[in-house]
N, C-alpha and C positions, 0 to 999 in steps of 0.2 A: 685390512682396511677398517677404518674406526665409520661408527654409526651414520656420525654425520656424512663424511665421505659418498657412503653409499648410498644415502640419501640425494643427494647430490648427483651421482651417478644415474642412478636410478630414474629422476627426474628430466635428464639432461635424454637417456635411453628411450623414456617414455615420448619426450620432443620430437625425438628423430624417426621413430619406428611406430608409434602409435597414433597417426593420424587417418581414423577410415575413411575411406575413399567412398562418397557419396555424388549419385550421377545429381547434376543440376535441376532441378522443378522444371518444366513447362507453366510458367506464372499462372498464364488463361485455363490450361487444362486441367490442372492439379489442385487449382483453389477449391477448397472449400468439399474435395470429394470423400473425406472422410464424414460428413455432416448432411442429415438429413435436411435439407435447405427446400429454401420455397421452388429452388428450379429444379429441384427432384421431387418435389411432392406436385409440384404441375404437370410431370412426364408419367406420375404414375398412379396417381389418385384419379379418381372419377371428376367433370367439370365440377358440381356440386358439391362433393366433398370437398375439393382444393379453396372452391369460394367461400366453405365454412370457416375455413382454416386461417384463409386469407383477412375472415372478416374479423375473425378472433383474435391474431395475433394487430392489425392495423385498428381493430373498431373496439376492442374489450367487449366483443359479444362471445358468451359462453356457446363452444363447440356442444352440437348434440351426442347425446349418447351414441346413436347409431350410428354415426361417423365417426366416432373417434375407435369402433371395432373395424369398420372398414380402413384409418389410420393405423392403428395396430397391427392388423393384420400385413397392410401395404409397409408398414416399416419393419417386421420382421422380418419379410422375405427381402429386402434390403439388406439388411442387416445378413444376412444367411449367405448373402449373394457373393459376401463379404468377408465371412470364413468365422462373423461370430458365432457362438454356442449359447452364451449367456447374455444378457439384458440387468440393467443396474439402474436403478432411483438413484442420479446423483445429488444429492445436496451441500448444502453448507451452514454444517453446527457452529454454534457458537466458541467452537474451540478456533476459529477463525480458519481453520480447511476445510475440507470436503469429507466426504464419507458417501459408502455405499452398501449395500449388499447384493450380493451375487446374486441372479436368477436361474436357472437353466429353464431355454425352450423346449427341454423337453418332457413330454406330456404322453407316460404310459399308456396304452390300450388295455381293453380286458382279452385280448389271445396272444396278451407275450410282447408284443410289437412294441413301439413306440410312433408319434409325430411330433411334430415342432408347432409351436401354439406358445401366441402374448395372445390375450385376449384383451379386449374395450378396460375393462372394468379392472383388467392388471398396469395396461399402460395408466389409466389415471390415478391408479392409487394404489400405494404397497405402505407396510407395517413392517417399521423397524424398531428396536429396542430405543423406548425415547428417556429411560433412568442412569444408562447407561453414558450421556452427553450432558455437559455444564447447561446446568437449567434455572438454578438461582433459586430453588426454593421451588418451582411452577411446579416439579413432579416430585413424587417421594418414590424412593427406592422399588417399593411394592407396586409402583403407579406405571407401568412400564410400558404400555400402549403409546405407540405416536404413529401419525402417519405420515408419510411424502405424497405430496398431491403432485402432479404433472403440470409444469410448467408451459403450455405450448409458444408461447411467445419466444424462446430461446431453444436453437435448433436440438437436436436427437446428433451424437457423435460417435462415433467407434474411438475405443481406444486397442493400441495393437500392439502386441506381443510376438516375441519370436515365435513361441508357438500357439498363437490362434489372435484372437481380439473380442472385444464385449461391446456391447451396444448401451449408452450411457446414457438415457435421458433424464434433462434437468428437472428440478421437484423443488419445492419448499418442504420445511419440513416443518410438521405444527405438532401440538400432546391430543391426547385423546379429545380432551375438551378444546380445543381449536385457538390453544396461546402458540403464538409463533415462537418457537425453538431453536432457530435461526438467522444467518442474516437475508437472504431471501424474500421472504414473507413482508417484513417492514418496509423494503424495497419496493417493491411491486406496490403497496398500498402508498407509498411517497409520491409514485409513479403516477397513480391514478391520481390523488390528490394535490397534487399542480397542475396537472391535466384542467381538471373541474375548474378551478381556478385561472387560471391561464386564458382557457377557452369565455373566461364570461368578461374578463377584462377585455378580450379581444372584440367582442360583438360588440362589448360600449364604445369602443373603437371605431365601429361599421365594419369588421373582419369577419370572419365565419369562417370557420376552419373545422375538423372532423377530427385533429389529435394534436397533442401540444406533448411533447418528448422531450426529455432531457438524454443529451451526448455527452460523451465521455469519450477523451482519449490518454491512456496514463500511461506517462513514459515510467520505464521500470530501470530503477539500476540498479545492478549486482557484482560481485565478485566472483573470479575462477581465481583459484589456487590448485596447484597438485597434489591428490590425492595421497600421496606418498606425504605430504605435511601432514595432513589435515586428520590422517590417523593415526599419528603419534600429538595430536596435540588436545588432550580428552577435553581444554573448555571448549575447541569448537565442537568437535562432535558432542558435548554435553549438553551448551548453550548458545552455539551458535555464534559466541565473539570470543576474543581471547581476552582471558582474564589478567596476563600479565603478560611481562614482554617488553623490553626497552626500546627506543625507538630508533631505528634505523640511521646511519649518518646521511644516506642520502632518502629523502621520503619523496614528498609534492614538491617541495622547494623551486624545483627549476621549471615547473609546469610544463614538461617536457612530454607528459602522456597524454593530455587532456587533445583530443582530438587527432594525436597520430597514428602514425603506421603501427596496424592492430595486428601482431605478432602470428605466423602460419598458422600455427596450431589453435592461437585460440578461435581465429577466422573461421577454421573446418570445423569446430564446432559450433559457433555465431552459423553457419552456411544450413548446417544443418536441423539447426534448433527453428532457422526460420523455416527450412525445408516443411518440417511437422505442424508447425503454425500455420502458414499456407493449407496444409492439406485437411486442418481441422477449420477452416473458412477465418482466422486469425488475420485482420491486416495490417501488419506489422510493417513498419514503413523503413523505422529509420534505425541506424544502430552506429557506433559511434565508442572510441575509448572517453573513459571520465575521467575527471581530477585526477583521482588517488589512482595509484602504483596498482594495476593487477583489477582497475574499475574499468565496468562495462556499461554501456547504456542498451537498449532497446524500445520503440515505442510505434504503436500502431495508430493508424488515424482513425477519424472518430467511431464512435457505434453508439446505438439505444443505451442508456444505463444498465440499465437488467444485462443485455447481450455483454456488454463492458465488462460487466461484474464476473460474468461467468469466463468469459473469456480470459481474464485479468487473473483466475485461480490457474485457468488453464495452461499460461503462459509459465508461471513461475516454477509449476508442476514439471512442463516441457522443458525448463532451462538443466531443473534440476535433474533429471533423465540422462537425460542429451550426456551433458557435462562427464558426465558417470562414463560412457560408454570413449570419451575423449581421454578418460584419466585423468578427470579434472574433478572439483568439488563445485560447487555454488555456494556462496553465503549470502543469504537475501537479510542476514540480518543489516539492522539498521545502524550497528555502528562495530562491526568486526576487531579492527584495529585501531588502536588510540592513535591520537595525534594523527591522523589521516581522515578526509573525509568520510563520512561515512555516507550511505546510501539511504536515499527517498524513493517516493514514487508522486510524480509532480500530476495531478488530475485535472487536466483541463475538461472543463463544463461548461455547457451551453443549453440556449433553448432552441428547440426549433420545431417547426409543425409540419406533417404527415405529408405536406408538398415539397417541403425540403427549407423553406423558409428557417432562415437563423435571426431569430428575434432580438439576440446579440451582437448583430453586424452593424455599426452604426449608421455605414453607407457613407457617401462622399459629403453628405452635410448633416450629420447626427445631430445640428442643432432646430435642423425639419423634420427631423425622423421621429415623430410621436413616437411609435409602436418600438422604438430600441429606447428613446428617453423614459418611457415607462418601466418595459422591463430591467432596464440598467438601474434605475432607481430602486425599484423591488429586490433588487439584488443589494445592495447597497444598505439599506435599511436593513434587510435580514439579517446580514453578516454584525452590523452593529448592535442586533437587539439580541442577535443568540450570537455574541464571538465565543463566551463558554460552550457551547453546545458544540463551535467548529475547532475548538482546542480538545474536549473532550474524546473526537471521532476521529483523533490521529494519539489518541494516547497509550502508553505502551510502557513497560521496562525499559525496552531496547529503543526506544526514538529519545526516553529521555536525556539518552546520552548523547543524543545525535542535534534537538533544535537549539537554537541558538549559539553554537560553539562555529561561527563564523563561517557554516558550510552549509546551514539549513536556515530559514526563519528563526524567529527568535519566538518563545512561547506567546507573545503578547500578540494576536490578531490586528490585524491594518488590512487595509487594500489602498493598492499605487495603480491608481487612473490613466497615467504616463501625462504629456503636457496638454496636449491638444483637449482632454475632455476632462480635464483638472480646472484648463480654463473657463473651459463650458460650464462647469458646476460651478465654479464660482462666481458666475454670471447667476447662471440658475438662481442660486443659492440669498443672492445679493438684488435679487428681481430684474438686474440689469436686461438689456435686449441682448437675445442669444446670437450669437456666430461661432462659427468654425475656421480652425488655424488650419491652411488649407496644408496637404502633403505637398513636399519639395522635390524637385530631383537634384542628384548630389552628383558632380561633377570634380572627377581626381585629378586633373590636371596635365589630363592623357589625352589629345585629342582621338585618338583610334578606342578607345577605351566609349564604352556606350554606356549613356546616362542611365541611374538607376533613380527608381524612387526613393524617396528620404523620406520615412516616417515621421508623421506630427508628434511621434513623443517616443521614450528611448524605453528598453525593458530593465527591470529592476528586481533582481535574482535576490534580493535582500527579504524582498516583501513575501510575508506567506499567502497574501490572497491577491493575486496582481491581474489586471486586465490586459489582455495579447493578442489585440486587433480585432476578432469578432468573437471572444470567451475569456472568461476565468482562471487564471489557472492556481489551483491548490496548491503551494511547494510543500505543505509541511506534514502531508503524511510518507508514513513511515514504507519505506521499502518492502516489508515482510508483511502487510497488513489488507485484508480486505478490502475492497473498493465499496463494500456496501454502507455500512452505516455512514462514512463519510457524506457520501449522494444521501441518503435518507436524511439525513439534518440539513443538507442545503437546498431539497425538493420539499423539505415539513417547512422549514423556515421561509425562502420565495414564495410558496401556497401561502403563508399566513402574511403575507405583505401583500401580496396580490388579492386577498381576501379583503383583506381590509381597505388598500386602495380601490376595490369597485365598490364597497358601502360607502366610504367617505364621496367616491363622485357621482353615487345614486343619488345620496341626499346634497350634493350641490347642487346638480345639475333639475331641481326640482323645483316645477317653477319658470325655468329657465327653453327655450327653445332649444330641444334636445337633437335636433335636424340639422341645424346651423352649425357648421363645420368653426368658423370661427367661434362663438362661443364654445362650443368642445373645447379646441385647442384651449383659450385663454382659462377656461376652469383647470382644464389637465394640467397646464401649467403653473396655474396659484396652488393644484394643492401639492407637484413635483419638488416646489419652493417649500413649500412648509419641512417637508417628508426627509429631502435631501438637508436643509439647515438643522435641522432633527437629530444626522444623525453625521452630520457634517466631521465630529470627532474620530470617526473609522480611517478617516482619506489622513494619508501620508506619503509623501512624494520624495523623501530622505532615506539615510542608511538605514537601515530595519537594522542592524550590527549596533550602530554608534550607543554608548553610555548617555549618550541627549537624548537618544530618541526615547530611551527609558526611562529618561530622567520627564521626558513629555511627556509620554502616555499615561504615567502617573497623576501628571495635571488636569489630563482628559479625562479620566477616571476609567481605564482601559484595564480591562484585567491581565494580571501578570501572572497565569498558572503555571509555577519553572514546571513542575513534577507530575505526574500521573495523578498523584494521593491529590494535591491539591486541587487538580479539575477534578475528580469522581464527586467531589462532596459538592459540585453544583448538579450534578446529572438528574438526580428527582425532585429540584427544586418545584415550588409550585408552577412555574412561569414552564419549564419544559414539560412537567406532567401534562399543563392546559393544553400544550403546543403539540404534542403528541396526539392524544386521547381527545382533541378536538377533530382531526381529521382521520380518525379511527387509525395511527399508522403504530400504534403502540400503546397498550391499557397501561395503570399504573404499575397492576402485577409485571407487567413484561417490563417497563422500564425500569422498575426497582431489581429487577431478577437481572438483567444485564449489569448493574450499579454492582451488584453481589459478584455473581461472576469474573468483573471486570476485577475487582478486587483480589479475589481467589487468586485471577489467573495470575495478576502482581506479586503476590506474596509468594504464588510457588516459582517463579523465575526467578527470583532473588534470592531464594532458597536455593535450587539447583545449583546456581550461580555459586554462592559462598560454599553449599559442598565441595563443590567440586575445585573449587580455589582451594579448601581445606586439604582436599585429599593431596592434590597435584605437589602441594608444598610439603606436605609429611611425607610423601611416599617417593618425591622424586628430586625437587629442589634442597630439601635440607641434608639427606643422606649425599647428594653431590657436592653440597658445599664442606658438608665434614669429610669425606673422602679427601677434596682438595687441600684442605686444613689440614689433614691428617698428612698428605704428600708433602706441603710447606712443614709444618714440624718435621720429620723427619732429614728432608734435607738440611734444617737450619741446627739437629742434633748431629749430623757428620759431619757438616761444615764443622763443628765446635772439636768432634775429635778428633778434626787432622789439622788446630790450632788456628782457624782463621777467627777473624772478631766478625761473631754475627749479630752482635747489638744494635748497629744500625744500618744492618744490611736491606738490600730489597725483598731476601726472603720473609724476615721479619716482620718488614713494615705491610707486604702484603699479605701475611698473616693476619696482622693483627686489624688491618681493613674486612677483610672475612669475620673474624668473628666478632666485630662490630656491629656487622649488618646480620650476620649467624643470631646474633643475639637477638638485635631487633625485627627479626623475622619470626623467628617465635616466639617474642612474646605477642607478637600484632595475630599471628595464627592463634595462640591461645586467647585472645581479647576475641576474634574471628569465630572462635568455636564457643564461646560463653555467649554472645549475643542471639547465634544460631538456634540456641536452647530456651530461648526466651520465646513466651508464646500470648499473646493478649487475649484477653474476655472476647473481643468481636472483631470484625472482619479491617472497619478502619483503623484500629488502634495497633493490631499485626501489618497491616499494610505502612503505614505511620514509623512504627519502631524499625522495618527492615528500610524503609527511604533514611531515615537520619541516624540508624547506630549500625547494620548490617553493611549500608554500601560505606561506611564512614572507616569500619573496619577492615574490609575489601579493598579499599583504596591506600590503607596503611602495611597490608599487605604485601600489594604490589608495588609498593614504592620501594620496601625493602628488597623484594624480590628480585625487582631490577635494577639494582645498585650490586647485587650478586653478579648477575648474567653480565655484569659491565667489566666484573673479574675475574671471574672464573672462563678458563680456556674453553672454545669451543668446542672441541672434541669430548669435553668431562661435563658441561652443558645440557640436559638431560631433553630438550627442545626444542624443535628447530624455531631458528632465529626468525623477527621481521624480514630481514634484505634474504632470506632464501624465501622464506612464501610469498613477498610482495614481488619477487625479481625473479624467480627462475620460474620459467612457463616449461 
């Protein structure tokens, strides 16, 4: 049987006989038991200490020392109860995953013995190698002290292994000298710093409220493939996408997957991935086939940002696991396979305060709702005055391939309002008197069929920042990428519109009868007018795709950053240093030091990238097409001795189609491998030369490459095809 064959086999063997058999969750009972949560620190903490706790993670009051030993101690015996041994500072460096190091609880005697012992002062703080993670210059080599401080606002989790489990609690992680080293840190200070903000808008309001929160719910989507592909095919396991590869006769075309019958197998493992979700307190809602051939969705309802964030690693961590033990692979990259969608992570965000209030909900007449016509405008103006900041915190190698290519947003930042509050703002906007387009019910022409509501305005999957009834929602970061800095630019930039709309209505409203609800309103409103026509150029309600809409945003003077390279070179502009380092959520040092990194981490993915394009083509593509060559000459020299005319036979002409493309395959590999060797003075002029001469070369590459795969027999093919990775589960 030839390679492929078995391939085949083997995948078809794995469908039938490899699905583990997992008993179903108990929803109620199973939630959240792997997770030190506030209903187990209630059962088992002192009244006192739990109210510390309570008040810390609900009020940003620092927990006292002495209770966070009586914490400690109560979460290792938790933890013990549980069958862990070790204990782990989890965080998350800037290599945009997580990282740990191992502790063991256990703690020698002096007569031989041992006990089990976290102590106060180990739960809040451990030291790990901080020279050893992407830092941008913040530490030198010799500089190697960092430490992970304890997070307590985001639960304490086991994770578990066949044989035992460890106890994970979340940390930031800073350098010796206290620069944030991660994405964490700047989070948590975003967090606080719209809070501040938020809360003092609200009082000029007559509101009073104890916390102002930002929610997050990101729907994730990824790919399963079989495993049996995925390690014979060295760019994924290299890079995460395939580097070459022709496309399939059948792909998305007939939109035939996008929400159907999700195949056995990959269900048992979708069942099980939420199984683990569930039991790390994960509320993962919805899950769903996507678009493209072999796409999946999943997405949980809201949570705190910080909880999101942590959660959001946790998830992709779990998919990847899981999948493994299915015979499956996961690619979370963001653009796996050409010419098929590729995968986001769409981030819906909200505000809302410590009683549950969503400051985002417009209500039945959003044209009375101060307190949502404020914050929707803060929202509004942010996104207009920092859209580079919100292009920047979805940028990446792998999305580059992925926005705009008619499956994602397009680089260029908008938000779509939908109808009903498009009209509103351009009343607003126009000083007109406000109303509201009231919601319909829609009526099918069934009489047994029950009326439903009809929304005042339709959604718009084009737009990368689009409004979706009481929130936000981001489409255009990327599937494989951190939920943190995202939230920290749209929590730095709201603070600094809310900051500035309470000065601007301090000094109106001065002078003026501050008591009187109607002058309130009418000041609120002349300066919602100013604010909203300001920034009136962000609002678009069209194709976010079409070539007009490009052809406008240019008119509006809307930034167009296609590429990674060209957002980074706004990142330390002075306008984001201010905007940072005014609400302490970022010094210059930290944000230049991510600029740096961010670069780095560019330059070596596009690196990887073309090695490994280089090697796969030298080592396995061209040796199979001269093989083949080599089989075609042969036949077309016995054709010739036993007298037939092979001049313009089909052995011939397919020949000489092979070494066409034979040729211009290596010469595009040798053009491939000289640009590779090219190396520039500093970080953007490397990052620069592999955007426009490395992927230029890569792309000429695989054009040849698959004009081969389009001739050459399957079985002498050295790769499995699209339609077996995208089609056989």
């Amino acid at each position: 049987m030839n390679t492929r064959l078995h391939n085949l086999t083997a995948a078809t063997k794995q469908r039938a006989n490899h699905i583990p058999k997992i008993k179903p969750p108990d929803l109620e009972e199973h939630f959240a038991e792997n997770t030190f949560s506030i209903d187990e620190m209630r059962k088992r903490l002192p009244r006192e200490v739990f109210q510390g706790m309570v008040n810390c993670i609900t009020k940003n009051s620092p927990i006292a020392t002495q209770d966070a030993e009586i914490v400690a101690l109560t979460m290792k015996e938790w933890a013990l109860e549980h069958g862990a041994t070790h204990f782990v500072h989890w965080f998350q460096p800037l290599t945009g995953g997580t990282a740990g190091k191992h502790d063991s609880f256990i703690d020698p005697t002096n007569v031989g013995k041992a006990i089990t012992s976290l102590r106060g002062k180990h739960l809040i703080q451990g030291e790990p190698d901080a020279s050893s993670f992407p830092n941008g210059g913040l530490r030198a080599t010799h500089q190697a002290r960092g430490y992970t401080i304890w997070d307590p606002s985001s639960p304490s989790f086991l994770v578990e292994n066949d044989n035992g489990c460890y106890l994970a609690i979340p940390t930031c992680f800073v350098s010796w000298t206290g620069e944030a080293l991660d994405h964490k840190t700047p989070l948590l200070r975003s967090i606080d710093a719209l809070d501040r903000q938020a809360r003092r808008v609200l009082r000029m309001l007559g509101q009073t409220v104890d916390r102002v929160l930002t929610t997050v719910g990101a729907e994730q989507e990824y790919f399963l493939i079989d495993e049996e592909y995925y390690y014979r095919r060295p760019d994924l396991s290299n890079s995460g996408r395939t580097l070459l590869g022709a496309p399939p006769p059948k792909g998305q075309q007939l939109d035939d997957h996008y929400f159907g019958e999700i195949p056995s197998r990959i269900l048992a493992c979708m069942l099980e991935i939420e199984k683990e979700l569930y039991r790390l307190g994960i509320p993962v809602k919805t899950r769903h086939n996507e678009v493209a051939p072999s796409q999946y969705e999943l997405a949980p309802v809201f949570e705190t940002s910080g909880i999101a964030s942590d959660h959001q690693q946790l998830t992709m961590i779990t998919i990847k696991s899981i999948a493994r033990k299915h015979g499956l692979v996961a690619l979370l990259h963001e653009k796996p396979f050409a010419e098929v969608n590729g995968s986001g992570k769409h981030i819906n965000w909200s505000i809302s305060t410590d009683a549950g209030d969503n400051l985002l909900d417009p209500g039945d007449t959003p044209h009375e709702n101060l307190v949502f016509l404020v914050f929707c405008t803060a929202v509004i103006q942010a996104v207009y005055q920092h859209q580079d900041l919100l292009r920047i915190s979805v940028s990446s190698a792998g999305n580059d391939h992925r926005l705009g290519a008619n499956e994602a947003p397009p680089a260029i930042i908008s938000i779509f309002l939908g109808a009903q509050l498009y009209d509103l703002y351009q009343n607003l906007i126009k000083g007109n008197e406000l109303t509201t387009v009231k919601d319909t019910d829609l009526f099918l022409g069934v009489s047994m069929l029950p009326l439903v509501p009809k929304h005042a305005g339709d959604r718009n999957r084009t737009s990368p920042f689009a409004f979706t009834g009481n929130k936000f929602e981001f489409r255009a970061a990327g599937s494989n990428q951190s939920l943190a800095f995202p939230n920290v630019v749209l929590n730095a930039a709201v603070a600094e519109s809310l900051r500035n709309f309470a000065n601007k209505l301090r000094d109106s409203l001065r002078g003026k009868e501050k008591n009187d609800p109607e002058v309130l309103k009418k000041t609120v409103l002349e300066l919602l007018s100013k604010i909203a026509k300001d920034s009136e150029s962000i609002l678009f309600e069209g194709d976010n795709y079409s070539d007009k809409w490009h052809q406008e945003a240019e008119k509006r003077g809307l930034l167009n950053l296609r590429t990674t390279v060209d957002a980074l070179q706004y990142l330390d502009s002075d306008k984001n240093t201010s905007l940072f380092s005014t609400f302490n959520i970022l010094t210059s040092a930290e944000l230049k030091a991510r600029k740096e990194i961010a670069l780095e981490q560019y330059e070596i993915a596009i690196d990887i990238e073309g090695k490994t394009l280089e090697n796969i083509v030298r080592t396995q593509v061209i040796p199979a097409s001269f093989e083949y060559l080599n089989e075609l000459t042969q036949i077309a020299v016995q054709s010739k001795e036993i007298g037939l005319d092979v001049t313009a036979s089909p052995t011939i002409h397919t020949a000489q189609s092979v070494n066409v493309h034979l040729k211009e395959l290596v010469n595009a590999v040798d053009e491939l491998t000289k640009q590779l060797k090219i190396h520039k003075k500093d970080l953007m002029s490397n990052a620069k030369h592999r955007r426009d001469h490395v992927i230029a070369a890569m792309v000429r590459v695989r054009q040849a490459t698959d004009k081969l795969e389009g001739i050459i027999p399957h079985d002498k093919w050295p790769l499995p095809s699209y339609s077996e990775m995208l089609f056989v589960h």
